[in-house]
C-alpha positions as CSV (number, residue, x, y, z in Angstrom):
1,X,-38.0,-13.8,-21.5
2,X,-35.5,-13.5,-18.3
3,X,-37.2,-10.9,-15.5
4,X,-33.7,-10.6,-14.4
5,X,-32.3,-6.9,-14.8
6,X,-28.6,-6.5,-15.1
7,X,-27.9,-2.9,-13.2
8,X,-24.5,-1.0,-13.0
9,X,-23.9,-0.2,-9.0
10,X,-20.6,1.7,-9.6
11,X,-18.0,2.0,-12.2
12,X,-14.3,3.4,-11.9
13,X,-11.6,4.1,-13.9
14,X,-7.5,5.1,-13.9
15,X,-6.8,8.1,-15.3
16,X,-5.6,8.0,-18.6
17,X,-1.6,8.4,-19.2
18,X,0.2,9.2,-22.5
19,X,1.3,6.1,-24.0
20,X,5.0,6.5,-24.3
21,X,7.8,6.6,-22.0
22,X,8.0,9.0,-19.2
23,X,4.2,8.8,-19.5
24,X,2.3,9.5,-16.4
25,X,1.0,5.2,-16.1
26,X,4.4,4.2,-17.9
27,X,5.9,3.1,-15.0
28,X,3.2,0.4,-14.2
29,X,2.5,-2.8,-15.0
30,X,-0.9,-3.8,-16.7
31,X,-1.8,-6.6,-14.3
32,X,-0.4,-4.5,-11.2
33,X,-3.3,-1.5,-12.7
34,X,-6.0,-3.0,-13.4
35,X,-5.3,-5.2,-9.9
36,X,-5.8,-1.7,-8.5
37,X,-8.8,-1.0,-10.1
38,X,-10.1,-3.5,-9.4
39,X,-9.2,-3.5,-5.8
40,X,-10.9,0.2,-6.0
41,X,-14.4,-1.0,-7.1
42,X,-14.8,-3.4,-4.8
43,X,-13.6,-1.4,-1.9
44,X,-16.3,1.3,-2.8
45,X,-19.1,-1.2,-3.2
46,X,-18.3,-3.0,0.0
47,X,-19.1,-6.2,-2.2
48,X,-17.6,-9.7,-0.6
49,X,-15.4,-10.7,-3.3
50,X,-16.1,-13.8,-3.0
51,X,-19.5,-13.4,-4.3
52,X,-17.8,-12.4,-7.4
53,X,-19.1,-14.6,-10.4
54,X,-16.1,-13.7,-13.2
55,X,-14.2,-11.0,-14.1
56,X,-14.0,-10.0,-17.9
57,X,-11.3,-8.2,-19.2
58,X,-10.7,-6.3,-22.3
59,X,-6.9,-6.9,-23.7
60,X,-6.7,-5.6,-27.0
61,X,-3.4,-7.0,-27.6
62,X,-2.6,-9.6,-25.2
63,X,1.5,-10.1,-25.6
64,X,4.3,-9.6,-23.7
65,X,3.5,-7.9,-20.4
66,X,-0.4,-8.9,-21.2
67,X,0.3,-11.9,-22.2
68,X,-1.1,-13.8,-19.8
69,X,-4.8,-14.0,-18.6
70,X,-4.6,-10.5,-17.5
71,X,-8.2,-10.8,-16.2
72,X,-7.1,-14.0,-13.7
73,X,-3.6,-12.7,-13.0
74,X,-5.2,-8.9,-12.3
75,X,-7.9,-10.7,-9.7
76,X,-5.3,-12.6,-8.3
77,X,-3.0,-9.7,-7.3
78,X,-5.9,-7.6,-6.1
79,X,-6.4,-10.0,-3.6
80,X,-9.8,-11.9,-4.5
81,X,-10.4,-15.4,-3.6
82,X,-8.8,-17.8,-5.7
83,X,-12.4,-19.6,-6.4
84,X,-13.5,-16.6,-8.7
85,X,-12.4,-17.2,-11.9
86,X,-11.4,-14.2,-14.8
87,X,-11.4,-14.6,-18.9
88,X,-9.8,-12.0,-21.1
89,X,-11.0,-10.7,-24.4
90,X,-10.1,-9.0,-27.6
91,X,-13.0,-7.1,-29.7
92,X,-10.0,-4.4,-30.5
93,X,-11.5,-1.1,-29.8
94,X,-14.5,-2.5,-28.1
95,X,-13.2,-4.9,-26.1
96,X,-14.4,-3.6,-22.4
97,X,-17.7,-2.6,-24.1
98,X,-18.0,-6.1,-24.9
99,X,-16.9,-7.4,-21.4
100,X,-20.3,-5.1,-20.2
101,X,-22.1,-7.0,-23.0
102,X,-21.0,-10.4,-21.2
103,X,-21.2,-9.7,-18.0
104,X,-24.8,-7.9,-18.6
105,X,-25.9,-10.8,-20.8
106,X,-24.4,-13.5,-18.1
107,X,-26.7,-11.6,-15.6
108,X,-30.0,-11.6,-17.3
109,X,-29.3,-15.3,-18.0
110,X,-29.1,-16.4,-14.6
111,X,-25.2,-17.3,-15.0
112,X,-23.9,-14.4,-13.1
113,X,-25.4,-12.8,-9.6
114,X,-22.5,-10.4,-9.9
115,X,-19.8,-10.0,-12.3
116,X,-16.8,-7.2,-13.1
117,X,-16.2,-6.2,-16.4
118,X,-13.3,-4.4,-16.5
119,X,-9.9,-3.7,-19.2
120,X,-6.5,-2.2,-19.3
121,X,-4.1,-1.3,-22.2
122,X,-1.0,-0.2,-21.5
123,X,0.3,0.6,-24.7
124,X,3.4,2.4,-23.3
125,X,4.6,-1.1,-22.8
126,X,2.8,-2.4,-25.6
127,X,2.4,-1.1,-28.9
128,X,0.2,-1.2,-31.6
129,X,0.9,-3.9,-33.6
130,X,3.0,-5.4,-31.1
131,X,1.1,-8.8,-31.4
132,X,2.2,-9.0,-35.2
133,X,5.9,-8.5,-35.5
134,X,6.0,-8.6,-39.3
135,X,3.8,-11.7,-39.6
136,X,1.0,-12.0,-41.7
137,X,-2.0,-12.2,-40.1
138,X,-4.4,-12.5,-42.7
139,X,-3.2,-15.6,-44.5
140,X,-3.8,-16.4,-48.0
141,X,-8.2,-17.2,-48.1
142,X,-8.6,-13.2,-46.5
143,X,-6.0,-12.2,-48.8
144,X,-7.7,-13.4,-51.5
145,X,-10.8,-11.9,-50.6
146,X,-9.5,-8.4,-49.9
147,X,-6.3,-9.1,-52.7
148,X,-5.4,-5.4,-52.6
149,X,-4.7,-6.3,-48.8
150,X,-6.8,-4.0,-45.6
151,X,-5.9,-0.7,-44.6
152,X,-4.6,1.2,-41.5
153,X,-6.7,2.5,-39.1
154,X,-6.1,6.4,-39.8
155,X,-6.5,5.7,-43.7
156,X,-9.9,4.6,-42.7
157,X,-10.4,8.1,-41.2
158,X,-9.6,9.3,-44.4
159,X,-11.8,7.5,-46.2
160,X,-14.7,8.6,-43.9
161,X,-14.0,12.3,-44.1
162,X,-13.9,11.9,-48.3
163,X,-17.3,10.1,-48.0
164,X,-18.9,12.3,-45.6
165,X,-16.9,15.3,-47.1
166,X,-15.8,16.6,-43.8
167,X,-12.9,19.3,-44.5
168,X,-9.6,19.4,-42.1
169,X,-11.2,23.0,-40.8
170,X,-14.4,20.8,-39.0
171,X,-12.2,18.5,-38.1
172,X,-10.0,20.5,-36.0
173,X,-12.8,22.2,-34.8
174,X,-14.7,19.5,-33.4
175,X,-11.2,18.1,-31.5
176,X,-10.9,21.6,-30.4
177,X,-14.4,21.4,-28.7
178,X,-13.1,17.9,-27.3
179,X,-10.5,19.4,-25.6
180,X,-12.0,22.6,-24.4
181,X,-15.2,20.1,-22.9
182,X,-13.1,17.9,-21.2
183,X,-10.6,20.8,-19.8
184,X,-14.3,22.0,-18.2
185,X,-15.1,18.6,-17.2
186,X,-12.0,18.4,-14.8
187,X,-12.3,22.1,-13.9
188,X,-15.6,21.5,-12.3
189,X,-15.1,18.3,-10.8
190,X,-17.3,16.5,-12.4
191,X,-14.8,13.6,-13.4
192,X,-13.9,12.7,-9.8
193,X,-16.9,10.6,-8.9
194,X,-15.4,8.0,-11.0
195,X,-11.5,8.7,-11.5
196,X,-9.2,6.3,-8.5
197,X,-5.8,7.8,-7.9
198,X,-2.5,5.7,-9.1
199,X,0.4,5.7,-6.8
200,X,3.6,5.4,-8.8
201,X,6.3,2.9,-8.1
202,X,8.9,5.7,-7.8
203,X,7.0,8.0,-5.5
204,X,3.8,10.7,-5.9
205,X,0.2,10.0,-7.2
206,X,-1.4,10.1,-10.7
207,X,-4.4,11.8,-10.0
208,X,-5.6,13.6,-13.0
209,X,-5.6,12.5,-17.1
210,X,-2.8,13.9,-18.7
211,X,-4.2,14.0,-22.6
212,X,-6.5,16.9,-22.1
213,X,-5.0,20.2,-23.9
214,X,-6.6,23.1,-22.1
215,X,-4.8,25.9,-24.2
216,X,-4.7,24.2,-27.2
217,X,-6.2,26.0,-30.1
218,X,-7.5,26.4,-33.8
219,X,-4.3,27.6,-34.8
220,X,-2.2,25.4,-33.4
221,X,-4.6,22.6,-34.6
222,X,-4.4,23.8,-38.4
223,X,-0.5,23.4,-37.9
224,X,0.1,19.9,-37.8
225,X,0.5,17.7,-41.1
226,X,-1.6,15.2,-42.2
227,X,-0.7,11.7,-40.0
228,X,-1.5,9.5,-42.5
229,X,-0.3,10.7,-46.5
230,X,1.1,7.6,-48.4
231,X,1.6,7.7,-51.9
232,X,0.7,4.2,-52.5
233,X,-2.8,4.9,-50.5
234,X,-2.7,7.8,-52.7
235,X,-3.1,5.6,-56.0
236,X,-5.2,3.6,-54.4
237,X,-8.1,6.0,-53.1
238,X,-7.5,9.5,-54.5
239,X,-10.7,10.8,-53.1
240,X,-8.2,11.1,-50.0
241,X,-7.4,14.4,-49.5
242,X,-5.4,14.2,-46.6
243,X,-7.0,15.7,-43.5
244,X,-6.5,13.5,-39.9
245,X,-3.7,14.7,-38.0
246,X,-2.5,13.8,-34.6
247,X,-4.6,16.5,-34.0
248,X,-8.0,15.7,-34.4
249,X,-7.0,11.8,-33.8
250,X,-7.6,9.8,-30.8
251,X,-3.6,9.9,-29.3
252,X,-2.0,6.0,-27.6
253,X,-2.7,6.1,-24.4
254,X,-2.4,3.8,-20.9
255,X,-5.2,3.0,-18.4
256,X,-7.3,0.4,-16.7
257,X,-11.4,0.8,-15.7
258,X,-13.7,-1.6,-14.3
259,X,-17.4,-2.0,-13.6
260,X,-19.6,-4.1,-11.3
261,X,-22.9,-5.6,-12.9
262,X,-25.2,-7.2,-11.0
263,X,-28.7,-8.8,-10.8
264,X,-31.1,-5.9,-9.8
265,X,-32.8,-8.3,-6.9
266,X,-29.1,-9.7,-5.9
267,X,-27.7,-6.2,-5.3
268,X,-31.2,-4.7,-3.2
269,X,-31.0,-7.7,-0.9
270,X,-27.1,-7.0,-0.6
271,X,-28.5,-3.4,0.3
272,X,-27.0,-2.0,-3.0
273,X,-28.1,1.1,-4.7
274,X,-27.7,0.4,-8.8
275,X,-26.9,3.9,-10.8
276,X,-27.9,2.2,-13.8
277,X,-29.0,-0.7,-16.1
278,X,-27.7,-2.2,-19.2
279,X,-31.1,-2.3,-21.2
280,X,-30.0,-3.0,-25.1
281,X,-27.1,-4.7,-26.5
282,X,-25.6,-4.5,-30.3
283,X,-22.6,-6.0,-31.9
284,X,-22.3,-5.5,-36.0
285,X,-19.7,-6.1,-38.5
286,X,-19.4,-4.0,-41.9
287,X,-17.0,-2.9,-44.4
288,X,-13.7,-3.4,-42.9
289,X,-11.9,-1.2,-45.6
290,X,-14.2,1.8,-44.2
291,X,-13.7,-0.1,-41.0
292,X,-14.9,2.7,-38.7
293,X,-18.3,3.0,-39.6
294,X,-19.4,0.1,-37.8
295,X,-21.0,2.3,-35.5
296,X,-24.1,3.4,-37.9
297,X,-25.3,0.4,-38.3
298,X,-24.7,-0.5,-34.6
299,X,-26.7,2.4,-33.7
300,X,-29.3,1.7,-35.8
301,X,-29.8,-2.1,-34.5
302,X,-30.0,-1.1,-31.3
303,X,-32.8,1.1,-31.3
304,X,-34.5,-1.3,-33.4
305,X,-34.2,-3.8,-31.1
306,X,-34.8,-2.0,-28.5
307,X,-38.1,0.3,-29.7
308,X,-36.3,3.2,-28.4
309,X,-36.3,6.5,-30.7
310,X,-33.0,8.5,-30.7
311,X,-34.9,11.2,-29.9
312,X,-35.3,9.6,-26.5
313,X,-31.6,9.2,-25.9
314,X,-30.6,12.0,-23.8
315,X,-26.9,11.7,-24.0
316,X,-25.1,9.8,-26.2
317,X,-21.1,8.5,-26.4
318,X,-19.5,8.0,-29.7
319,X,-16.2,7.1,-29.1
320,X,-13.7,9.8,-30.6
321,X,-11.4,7.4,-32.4
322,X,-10.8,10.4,-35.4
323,X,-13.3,13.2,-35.6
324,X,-13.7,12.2,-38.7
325,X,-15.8,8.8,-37.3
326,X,-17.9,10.6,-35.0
327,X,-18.9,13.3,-37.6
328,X,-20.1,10.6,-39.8
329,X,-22.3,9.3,-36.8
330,X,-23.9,13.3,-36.6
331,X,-24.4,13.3,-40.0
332,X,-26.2,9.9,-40.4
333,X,-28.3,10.4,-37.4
334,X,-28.8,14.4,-37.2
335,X,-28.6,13.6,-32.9
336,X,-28.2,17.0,-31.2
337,X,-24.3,17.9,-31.0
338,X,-25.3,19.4,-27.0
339,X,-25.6,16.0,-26.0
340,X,-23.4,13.9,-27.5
341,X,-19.9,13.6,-25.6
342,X,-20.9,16.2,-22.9
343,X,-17.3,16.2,-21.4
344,X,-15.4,16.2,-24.8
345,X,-14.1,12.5,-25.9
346,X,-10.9,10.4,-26.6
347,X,-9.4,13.0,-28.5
348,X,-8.9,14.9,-25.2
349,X,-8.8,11.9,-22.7
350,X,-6.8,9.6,-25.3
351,X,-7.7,5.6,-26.4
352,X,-6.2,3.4,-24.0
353,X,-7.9,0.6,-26.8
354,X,-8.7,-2.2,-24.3
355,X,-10.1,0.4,-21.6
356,X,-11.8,2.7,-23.4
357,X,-15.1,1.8,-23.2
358,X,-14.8,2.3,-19.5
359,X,-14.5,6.0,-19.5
360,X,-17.4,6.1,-21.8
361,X,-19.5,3.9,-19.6
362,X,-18.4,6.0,-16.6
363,X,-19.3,9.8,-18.2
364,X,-22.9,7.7,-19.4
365,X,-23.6,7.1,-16.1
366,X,-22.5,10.0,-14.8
367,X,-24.0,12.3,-16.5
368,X,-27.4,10.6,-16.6
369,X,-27.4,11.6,-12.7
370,X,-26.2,14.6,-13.0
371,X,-28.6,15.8,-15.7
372,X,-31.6,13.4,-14.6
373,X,-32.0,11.6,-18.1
374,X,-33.4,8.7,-18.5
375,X,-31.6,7.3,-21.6
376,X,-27.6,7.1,-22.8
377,X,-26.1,5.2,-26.0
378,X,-22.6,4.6,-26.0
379,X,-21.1,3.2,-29.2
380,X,-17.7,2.2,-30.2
381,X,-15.9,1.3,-34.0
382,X,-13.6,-1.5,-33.7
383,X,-10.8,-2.8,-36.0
384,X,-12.0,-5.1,-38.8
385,X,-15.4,-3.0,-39.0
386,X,-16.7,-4.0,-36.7
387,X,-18.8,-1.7,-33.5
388,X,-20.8,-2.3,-30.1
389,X,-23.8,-0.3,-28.9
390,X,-25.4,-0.2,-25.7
391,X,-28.2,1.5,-24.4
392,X,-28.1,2.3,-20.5
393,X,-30.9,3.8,-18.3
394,X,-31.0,5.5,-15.0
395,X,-31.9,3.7,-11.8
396,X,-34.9,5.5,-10.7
């Protein structure tokens, strides 16, 4: 067994833009963001860049303007040395969660003294199902496995709430308390220990997320029609009874986060103060028809590989892809609702898919300071079914 601990020393993150144009990010290009995020965490640290093992980026769809490396090309432009080298990846969803697996793994290892894990999404520029263009990407031995062909995402959702037989009314009401969390989040300040301001090509400063609905409300929520009806899905699951809206779904977003993870001896002799350390590590596939529910089973190997009880995880971070997902997760595991997603969840914030994670990481770390636990989980469900889990713990 490795003695080597792999510990966060700062994390920091974009804020997040609506995904269209005129969006507050629109105007940027993906490598030019995350070049300025990543610019922004080594500036903090005061690390040499040079000392700067890889860089692992999360793309989740790595065409046109990401169609590069974006983790080389983003280093590049920030400025770092042209001997550190940068890899990009594509878990979907997951995909920065996994660049903290990596990098955290690459650490305890010996490979890595120091490494960034980082991701951006620009999905303004790039939209889903951008990297497909009509094509099929399955090909004829998946086909013939799954012959009635896999779903979308938000029919996925539906299936959950059927299963778990969450009605529209929860539904709305838990996006409603992601909205109203993250509106007192920002109100008090407690997101800018980790949010970097964006100057815009044009002129002024993005300083602020621009997802989070302060005066939304249960009225307006129970408004909105179902996102996802299809008659042929109809046929196919009528269970379905039609309940994720735009409402209480995650909505396409732009943004860019990174993190620096380091070897705990590397950092004190560099006179660096670690905020946390990346203790447990899980990656699962499962039904990729349900697709979203990844995340129990996740969970669930994490703490068994880690002996830790969920009733020793202070704070946890489900990733609000529907609220449909992250119901299912409080009804599996019975975790107190207080503590999970203290400062409301993608819902509010949006899913910038490739950078996601980040914001999680970032409100886990947080918000173990702040409230002086010892223990966070953050998970994540991914496209395919497929989720990460990772368990964090406060620097003493």
């Amino acid at each position: 067994m490795s003695s080597r601990r792999a510990v966060i020393v700062d994390i920091v993150r974009t804020p997040f833009g609506k995904g269209r144009a005129g969006g507050a990010l629109s105007d940027q290009h993906p490598v030019d963001l995350l070049a300025l995020t990543l610019a922004a965490l080594l500036d903090r640290t005061g690390l040499d860049p040079a000392l700067v093992d890889d860089v692992i980026a999360g793309c989740t769809l790595p065409v046109g303007e990401q169609s590069g490396n974006v983790a080389r090309h983003a280093l590049l432009a920030a400025g770092l040395p042209v001997s550190v080298p940068g890899v990009s990846i594509d878990r979907k969803c997951g995909s920065f969660q996994q660049s903290v697996h990596f990098a955290a793994q690459g650490v305890i290892a010996g490979a890595y003294d120091a490494a960034i894990a980082c991701g951006v999404e620009m999905m303004s520029l790039v939209p889903m199902r951008a990297n497909r263009l009509g094509r099929d990407d399955l090909g004829p031995l998946l086909r013939a496995r799954y012959p009635e062909g896999l779903i979308r995402q938000g029919i996925s959702a539906e299936l959950i709430a059927a299963r778990w037989n969450l009605g529209r009314d929860e539904l709305d009401e838990f996006a409603l308390r992601s909205h109203r969390l993250a509106s007192a989040a920002r109100e008090q300040g407690r997101l800018r220990g980790h949010l970097i301001p964006v100057p815009r090509p044009g002129g002024g400063t993005v300083t602020d997320d621009e997802g989070i609905r302060p005066d939304t409300s249960a009225e307006r929520l129970a408004t909105l029609p179902a996102a996802f009806a299809d008659e042929e899905m109809s046929r196919r699951f009528p269970e379905i009874g039609w309940r994720v809206t735009a409402g209480n779904s995650s909505p396409i977003t732009d943004g860019a986060a990174a993190v620096l993870i380091m070897d705990a001896d590397r950092a004190e002799a560099l006179g660096l103060r670690p905020r946390a350390a990346v203790t447990g590590f899980a990656v699962v596939g499962d039904d990729p028809v349900l697709m979203l529910t990844g995340i129990i089973p996740a969970t669930r190997r994490l703490l068994e590989r880690t002996g830790i009880g969920l009733d020793q995880i202070d704070l946890a971070e489900v990733n609000e892809a529907f609220s449909s997902v992250v119901l299912a997760w409080l009804a599996e595991f019975g975790y107190p609702a207080e503590r999970l997603n203290v400062d409301g969840g993608a819902i509010a914030y949006g899913h910038p898919v490739g950078a996601s994670g980040g914001r999680l990481l970032a409100a886990c770390v947080d918000n173990l300071e702040r409230t002086k636990g010892r223990y966070a989980l953050m998970t994540m469900c991914e496209s395919g079914g497929m989720a990460n889990a990772t368990l964090l713990e406060r620097a003493a």
